[in-house]
MARPA-66331 format. One record per residue (C-alpha): x, y, z. Coordinates in Angstrom, 3 decimals, m for minus. Layout:
BEGIN
NODE         xx         yy         zz
NODE          X          Y          Z
...
//
This chain:
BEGIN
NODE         xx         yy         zz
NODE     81.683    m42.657     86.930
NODE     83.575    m42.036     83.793
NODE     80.099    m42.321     82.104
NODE     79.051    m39.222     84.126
NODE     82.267    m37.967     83.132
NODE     82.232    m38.317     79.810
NODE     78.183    m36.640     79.662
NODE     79.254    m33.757     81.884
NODE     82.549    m32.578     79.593
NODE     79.912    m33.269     76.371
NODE     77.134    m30.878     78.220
NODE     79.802    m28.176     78.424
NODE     81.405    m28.537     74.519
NODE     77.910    m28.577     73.352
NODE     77.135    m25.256     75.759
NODE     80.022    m24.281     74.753
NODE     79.097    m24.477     70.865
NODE     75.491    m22.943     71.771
NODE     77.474    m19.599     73.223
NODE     79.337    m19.422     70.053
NODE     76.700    m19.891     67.195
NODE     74.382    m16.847     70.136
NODE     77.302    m14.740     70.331
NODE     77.911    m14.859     66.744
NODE     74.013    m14.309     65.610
NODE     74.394    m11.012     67.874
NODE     77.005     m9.864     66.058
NODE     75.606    m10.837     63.280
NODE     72.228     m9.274     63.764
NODE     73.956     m6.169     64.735
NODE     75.991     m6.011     61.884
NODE     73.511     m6.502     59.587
NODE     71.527     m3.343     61.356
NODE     74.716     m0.989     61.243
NODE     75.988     m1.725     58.222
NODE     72.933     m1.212     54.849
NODE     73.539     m1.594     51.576
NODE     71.576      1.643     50.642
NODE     74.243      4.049     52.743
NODE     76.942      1.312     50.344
NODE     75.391      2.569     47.659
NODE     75.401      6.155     48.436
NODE     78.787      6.976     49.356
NODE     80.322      4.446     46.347
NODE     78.171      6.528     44.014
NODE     78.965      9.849     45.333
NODE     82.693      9.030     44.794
NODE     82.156      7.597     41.570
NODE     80.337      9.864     40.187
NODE     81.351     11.946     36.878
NODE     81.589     15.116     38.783
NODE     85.088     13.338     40.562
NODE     86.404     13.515     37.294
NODE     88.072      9.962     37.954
NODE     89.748     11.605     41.231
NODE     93.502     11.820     39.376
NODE     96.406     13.321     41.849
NODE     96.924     16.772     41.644
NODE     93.618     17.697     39.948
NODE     90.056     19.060     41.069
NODE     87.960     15.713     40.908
NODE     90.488     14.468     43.888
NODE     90.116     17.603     46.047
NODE     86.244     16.966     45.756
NODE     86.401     13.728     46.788
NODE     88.796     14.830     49.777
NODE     86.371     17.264     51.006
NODE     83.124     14.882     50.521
NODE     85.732     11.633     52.983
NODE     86.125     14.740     55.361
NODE     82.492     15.773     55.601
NODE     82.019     12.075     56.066
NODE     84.496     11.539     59.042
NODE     83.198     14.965     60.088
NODE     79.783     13.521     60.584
NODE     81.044     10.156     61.738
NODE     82.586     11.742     64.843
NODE     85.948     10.489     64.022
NODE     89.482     12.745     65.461
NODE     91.985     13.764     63.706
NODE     95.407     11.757     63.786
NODE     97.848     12.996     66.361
NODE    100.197     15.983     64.725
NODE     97.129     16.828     61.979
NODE     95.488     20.174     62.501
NODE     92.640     18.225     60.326
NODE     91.736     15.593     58.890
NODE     94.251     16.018     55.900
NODE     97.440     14.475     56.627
NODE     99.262     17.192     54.148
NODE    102.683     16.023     52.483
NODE    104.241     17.685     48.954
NODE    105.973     15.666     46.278
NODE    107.928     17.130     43.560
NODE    106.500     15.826     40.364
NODE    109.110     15.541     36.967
NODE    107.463     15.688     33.501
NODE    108.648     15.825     30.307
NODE    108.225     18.649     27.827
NODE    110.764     17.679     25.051
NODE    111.091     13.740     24.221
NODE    113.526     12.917     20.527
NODE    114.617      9.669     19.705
NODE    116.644      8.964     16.516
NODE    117.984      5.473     15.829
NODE    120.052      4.849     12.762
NODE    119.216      8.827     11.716
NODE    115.339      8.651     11.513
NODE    113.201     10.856     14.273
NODE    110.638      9.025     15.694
NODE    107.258      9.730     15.767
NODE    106.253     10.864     19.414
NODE    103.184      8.523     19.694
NODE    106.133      5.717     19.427
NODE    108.306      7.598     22.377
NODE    107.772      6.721     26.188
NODE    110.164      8.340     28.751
NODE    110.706      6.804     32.641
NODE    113.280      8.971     34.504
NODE    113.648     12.059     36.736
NODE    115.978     14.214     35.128
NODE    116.925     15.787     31.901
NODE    119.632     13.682     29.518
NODE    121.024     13.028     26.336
NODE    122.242      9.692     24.929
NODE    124.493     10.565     21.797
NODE    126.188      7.484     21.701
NODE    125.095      3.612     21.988
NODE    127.662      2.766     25.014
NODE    125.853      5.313     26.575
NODE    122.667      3.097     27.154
NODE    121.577     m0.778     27.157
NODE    119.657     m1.857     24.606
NODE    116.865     m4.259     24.748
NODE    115.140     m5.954     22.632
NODE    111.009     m7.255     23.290
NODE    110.509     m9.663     21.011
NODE    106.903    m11.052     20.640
NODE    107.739    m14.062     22.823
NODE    108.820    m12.138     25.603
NODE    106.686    m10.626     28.604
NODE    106.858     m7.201     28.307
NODE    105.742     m6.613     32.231
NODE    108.955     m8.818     32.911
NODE    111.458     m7.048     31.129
NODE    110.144     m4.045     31.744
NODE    110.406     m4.811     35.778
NODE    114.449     m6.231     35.261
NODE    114.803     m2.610     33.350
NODE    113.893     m1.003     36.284
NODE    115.794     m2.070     38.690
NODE    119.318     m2.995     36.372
NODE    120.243      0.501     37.271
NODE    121.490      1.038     34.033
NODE    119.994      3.647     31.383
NODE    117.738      1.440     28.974
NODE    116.779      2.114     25.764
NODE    113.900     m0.747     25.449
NODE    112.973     m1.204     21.561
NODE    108.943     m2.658     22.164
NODE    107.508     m4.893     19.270
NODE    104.190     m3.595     17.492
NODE    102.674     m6.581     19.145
NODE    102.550     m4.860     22.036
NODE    101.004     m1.529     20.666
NODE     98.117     m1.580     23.626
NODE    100.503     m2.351     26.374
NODE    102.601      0.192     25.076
NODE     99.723      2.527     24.599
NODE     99.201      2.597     28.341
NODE    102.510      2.647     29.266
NODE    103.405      6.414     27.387
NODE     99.978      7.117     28.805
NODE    101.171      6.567     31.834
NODE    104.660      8.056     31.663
NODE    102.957     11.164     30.218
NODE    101.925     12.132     33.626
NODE    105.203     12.253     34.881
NODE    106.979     11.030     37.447
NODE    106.985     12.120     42.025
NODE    109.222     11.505     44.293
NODE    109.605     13.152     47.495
NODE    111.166     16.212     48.363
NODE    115.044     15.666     49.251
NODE    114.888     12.228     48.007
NODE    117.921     11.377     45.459
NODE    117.091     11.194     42.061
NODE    116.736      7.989     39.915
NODE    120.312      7.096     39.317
NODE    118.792      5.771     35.433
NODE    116.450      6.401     32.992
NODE    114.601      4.214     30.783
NODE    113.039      5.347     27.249
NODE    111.000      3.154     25.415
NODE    110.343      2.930     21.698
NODE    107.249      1.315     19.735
NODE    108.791     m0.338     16.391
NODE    110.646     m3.586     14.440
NODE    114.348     m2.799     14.832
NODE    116.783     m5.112     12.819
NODE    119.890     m3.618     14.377
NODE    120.465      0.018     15.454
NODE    123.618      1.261     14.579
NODE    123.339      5.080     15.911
NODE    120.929      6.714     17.716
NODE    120.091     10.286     19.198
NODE    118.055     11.026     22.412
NODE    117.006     14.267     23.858
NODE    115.195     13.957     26.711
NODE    114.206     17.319     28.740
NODE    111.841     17.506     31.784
NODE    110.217     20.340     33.994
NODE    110.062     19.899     38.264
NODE    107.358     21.471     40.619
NODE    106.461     20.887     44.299
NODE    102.581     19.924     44.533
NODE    101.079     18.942     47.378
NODE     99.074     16.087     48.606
NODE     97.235     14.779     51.413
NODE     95.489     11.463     52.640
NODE     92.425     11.879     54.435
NODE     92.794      9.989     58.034
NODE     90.110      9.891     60.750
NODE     90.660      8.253     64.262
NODE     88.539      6.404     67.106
NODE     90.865      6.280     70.119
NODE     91.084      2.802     72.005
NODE     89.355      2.979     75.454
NODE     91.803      0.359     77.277
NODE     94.822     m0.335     74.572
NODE     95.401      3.351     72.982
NODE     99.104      2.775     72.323
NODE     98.251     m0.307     69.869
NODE     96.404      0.639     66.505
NODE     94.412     m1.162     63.731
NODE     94.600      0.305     60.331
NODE     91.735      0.055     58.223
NODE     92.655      1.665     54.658
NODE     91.759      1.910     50.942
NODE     93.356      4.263     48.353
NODE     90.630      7.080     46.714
NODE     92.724      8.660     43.976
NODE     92.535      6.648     40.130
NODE     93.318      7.615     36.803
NODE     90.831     10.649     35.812
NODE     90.562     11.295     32.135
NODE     91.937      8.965     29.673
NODE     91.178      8.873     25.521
NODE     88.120      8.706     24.936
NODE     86.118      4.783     24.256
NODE     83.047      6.271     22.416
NODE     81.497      9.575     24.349
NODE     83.211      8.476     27.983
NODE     86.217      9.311     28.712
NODE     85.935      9.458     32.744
NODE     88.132      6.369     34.703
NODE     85.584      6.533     37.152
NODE     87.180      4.083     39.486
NODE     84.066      2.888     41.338
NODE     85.267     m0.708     41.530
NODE     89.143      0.456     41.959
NODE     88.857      2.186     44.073
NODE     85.793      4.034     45.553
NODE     84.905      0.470     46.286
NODE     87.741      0.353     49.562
NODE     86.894      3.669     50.141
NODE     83.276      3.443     50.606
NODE     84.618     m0.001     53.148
NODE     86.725      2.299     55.383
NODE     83.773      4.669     55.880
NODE     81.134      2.568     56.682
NODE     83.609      0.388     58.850
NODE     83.931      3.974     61.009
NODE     80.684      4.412     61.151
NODE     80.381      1.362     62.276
NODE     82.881      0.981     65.109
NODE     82.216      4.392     66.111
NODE     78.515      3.337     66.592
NODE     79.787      0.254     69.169
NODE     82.195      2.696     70.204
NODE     83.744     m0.162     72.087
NODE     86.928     m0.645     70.870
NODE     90.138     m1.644     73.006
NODE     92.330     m0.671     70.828
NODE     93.057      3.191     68.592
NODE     91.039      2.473     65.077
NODE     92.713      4.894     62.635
NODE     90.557      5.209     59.188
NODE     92.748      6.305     56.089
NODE     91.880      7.010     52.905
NODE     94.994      7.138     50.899
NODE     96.256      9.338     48.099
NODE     98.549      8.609     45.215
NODE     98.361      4.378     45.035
NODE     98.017      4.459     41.683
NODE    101.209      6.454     40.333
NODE    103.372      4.664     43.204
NODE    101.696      4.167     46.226
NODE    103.264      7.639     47.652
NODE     99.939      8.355     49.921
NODE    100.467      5.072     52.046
NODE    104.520      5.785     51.980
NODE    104.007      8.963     53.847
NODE    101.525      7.082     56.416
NODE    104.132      4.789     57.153
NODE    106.695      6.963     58.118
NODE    104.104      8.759     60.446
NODE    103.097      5.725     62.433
NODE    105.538      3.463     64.317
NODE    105.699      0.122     63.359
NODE    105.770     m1.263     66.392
NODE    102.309      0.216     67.522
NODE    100.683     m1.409     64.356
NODE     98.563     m4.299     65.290
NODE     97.356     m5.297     61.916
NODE     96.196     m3.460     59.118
NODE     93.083     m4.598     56.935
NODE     93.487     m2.587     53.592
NODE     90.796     m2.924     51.053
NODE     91.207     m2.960     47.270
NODE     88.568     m3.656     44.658
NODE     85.386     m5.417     46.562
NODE     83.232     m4.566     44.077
NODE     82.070     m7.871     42.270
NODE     82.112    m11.547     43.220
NODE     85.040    m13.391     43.718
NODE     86.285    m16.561     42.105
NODE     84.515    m18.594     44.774
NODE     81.385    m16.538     44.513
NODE     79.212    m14.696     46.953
NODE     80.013    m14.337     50.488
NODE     83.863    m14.681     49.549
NODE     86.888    m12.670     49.492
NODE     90.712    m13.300     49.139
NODE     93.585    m12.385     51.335
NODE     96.731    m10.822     49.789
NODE     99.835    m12.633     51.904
NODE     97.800    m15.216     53.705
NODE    100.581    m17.184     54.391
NODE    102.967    m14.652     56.014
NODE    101.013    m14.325     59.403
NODE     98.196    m15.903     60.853
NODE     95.770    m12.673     60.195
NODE     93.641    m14.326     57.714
NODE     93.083    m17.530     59.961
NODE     91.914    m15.297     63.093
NODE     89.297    m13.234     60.406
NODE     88.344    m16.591     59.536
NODE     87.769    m18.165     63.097
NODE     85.786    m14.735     63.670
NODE     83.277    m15.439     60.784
NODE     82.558    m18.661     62.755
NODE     78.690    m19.692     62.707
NODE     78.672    m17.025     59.354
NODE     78.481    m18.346     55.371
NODE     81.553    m16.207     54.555
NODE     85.088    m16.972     53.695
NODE     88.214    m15.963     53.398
NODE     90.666    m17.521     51.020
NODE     94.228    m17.049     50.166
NODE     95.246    m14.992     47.573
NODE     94.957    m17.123     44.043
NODE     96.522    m14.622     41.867
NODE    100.341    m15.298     43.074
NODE    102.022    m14.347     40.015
NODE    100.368    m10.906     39.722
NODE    102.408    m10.338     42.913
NODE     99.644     m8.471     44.754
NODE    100.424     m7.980     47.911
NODE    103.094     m6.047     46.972
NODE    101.380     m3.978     44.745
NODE     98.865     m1.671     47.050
NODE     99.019      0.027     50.029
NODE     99.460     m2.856     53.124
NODE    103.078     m2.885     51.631
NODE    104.592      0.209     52.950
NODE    104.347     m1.610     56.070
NODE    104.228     m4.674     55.685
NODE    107.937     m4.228     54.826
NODE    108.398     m3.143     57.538
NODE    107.080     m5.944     59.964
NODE    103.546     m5.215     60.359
NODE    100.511     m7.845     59.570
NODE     99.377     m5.586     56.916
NODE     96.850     m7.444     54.073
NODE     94.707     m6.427     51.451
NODE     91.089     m7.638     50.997
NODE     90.126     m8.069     47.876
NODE     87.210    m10.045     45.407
NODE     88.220     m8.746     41.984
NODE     89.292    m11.174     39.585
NODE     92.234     m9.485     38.199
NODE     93.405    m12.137     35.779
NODE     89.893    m11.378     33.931
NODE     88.488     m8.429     34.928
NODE     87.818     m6.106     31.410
NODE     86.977     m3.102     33.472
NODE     90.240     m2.521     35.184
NODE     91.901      0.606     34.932
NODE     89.320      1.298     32.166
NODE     86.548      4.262     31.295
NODE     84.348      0.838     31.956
NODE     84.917      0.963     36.069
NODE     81.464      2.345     36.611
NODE     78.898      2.249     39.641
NODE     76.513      0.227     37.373
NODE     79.086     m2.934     36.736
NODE     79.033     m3.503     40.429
NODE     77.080     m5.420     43.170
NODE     76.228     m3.645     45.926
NODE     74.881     m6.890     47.789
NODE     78.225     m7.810     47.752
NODE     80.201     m4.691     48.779
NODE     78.141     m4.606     51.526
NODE     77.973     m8.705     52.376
NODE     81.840     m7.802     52.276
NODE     81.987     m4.953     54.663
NODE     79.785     m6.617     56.932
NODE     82.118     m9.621     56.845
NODE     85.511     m7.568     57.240
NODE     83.303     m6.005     60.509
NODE     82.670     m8.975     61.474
NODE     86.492    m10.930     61.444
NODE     88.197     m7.836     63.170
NODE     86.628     m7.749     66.221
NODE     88.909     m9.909     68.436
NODE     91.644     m8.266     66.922
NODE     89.871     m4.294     67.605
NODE     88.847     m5.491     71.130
NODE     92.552     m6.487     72.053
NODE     92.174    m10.332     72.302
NODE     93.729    m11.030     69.098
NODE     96.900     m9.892     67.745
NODE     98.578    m11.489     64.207
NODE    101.869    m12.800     63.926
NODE    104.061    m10.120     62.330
NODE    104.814    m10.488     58.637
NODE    108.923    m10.876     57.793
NODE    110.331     m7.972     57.215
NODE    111.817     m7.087     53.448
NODE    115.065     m7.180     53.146
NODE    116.412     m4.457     50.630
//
């Protein structure tokens, strides 16, 4: 009898275990059909392409780009998002930039190649108990005293080593742009100014710093599938389209095309609505957003997340930089925040029967999941990841005129996609829902 026992319970594991590995070649086989690498490669190289003019906020290459995700979602069949006339979620932020920057120490002007400014308003330091002064000396990390500057509080006056010239290069590069914040919002309480140089000791110094304010607007582009049977609950699928635009020149290109970072995640989120609105299945609302702004502060997904409540969110799957192998090669990808719900282990038990995996995030101390646009609310509670393959630590094309279409694999964009497809279905069809991620404290 327990024999018979024993044979019957076997019978029904290993039935069991045939229904999974048949369910999971449909999916795949249907995945696979919905999801080519050739419609990949057309939409990553549309958004990539020189005519974007490296998609920079507030300029024409990112309006083009707007208009070509819109004709996209247009053709997709997606909806607008509740309270959007289209399918431009519209916001304004006032942007601050400089337009006169002198620095003096010990009664010689500084050359303005070796000036950098960080702050809102206009100021003058006359005197050196007006300002902290700090020292990076070539064994310090600049990124680390740089980040304690920002949030002492206190106006800094951060004297940079020539070691650093390149870092410091893209820094004023950076700070040249300016500075947003949103309309109403207090400004920055400090400023920081940075100087390129060897510095025995300053004894006096002299800075006159005065900047220019205007209200621009902006806009993410955000397309919707409403759930059949769970409308109230929503899945966020996101990836950020702005980057850099034109920097100086590396030979005859000076175009930041940004096809890995990020046309890459944007390219994800449309072919992932095409895809669920082909099943057109989905328990729960899918809301596709293509955000604005990530790379001078992540402002684009700060507006979503005051939009949306928290509460509602389900999970969000952002996706940032799939355009190369990972670390673990093909078929592999890496999960900012793995450890603060169980979303990553319910993509993974998804991809059952499949040759792709998931892995935790093995870049800890570049602080990642932090740094794109699942964080607006992931501070806030929800189970809000990025997906990722780029190796950051050694990746020579990031944030560089190098980021073009032809450095990337489309096989694996597209293995990607399929797999992201793939590991959200329990959570789209309503039998899954993550753990929520502690919230921040501030």
């Amino acid at each position: 009898m327990a024999v018979n026992q024993s044979q019957t319970i076997m019978k029904k594991v290993l039935s069991m275990i045939a229904f999974i590995a048949i369910v999971s070649y449909s999916y795949a086989q249907d995945v696979n059909k919905l999801i080519n690498q050739d419609d990949v490669t057309r939409i990553i190289s549309t958004l990539a392409a020189d005519d974007m003019q490296g998609r920079a906020t507030f300029t024409p290459g990112i309006e083009k780009a707007a208009k070509f995700i819109e004709s996209e979602y247009k053709q997709i069949g997606l909806v607008p998002m509740k309270g959007n006339d289209g399918y431009r979620q519209n916001f304004s932020m006032i942007k601050t930039s400089p337009v006169k920057l002198e620095v003096s120490i010990n009664g010689s002007a500084l050359p303005a190649e070796n000036i950098a400014v960080s702050g809102t308003t206009s100021f003058t330091w006359n005197q050196q108990n007006d300002v902290e002064i700090v020292k990076v000396t070539p064994d310090k990390d600049l990124r680390t005293v740089y980040m304690t500057a920002l949030r002492s509080n206190k106006n800094t006056l951060m004297l940079i080593d020539p070691k650093f010239s390149d870092l410091f290069k893209r820094l004023r590069s950076r700070t040249e742009g300016g500075s947003v914040s949103f309309k109403g919002a207090p400004a920055d309480s400090h400023s920081l100014v940075f100087v390129l140089g060897a510095f025995d000791d300053v004894k006096s110094l002299a800075v006159n710093v005065e900047v220019k304010s205007q209200e621009l607007p902006l806009f993410n582009i955000v397309g919707v599938i409403p759930g059949k049977t769970k409308p109230e609950e929503f899945v966020v699928f996101s990836g950020h389209y702005d980057h850099l635009g034109i920097l100086k020149p590396v030979g005859k290109d000076s175009i930041a095309n940004g096809a890995d970072d990020d046309a890459s995640g944007t390219t994800a989120v449309i072919t992932l609505a095409r895809y669920f609105k082909q099943l057109n299945n989905n328990a729960r609302t899918l809301i596709f957003v293509a955000f604005t702004a990530e790379e001078i502060g992540e402002h684009g997904s700060t507006y979503f997340a005051r939009t949306v409540e928290p509460d509602k969110v389900t999970a969000m799957f952002n996706i940032e930089m799939i355009g190369k192998p990972s670390k673990w090669g093909q078929n592999s990808a890496f999960i900012t925040g793995f450890e603060r719900s169980d979303f990553g282990k319910i993509l993974q038990k998804n991809l059952t029967g499949t040759s792709f995996n998931f892995y935790p995030d093995p870049y800890p101390d570049q602080n990642l999941f932090y740094r794109s646009d699942n964080a607006s609310l992931a501070r806030v509670g929800v189970p809000a990841h990025t997906i990722s393959t780029d190796q950051i630590d050694i990746d020579k094309f990031y944030h560089t005129v190098g980021d073009e279409v032809s450095t990337l694999d489309m096989a694996n964009i597209t293995s990607t996609i399929r797999a992201i497809a793939l590991s959200a279905r329990s959570i789209v069809d309503g039998t899954d829902t993550p753990t929520r991620v502690p919230k921040l404290e501030r």
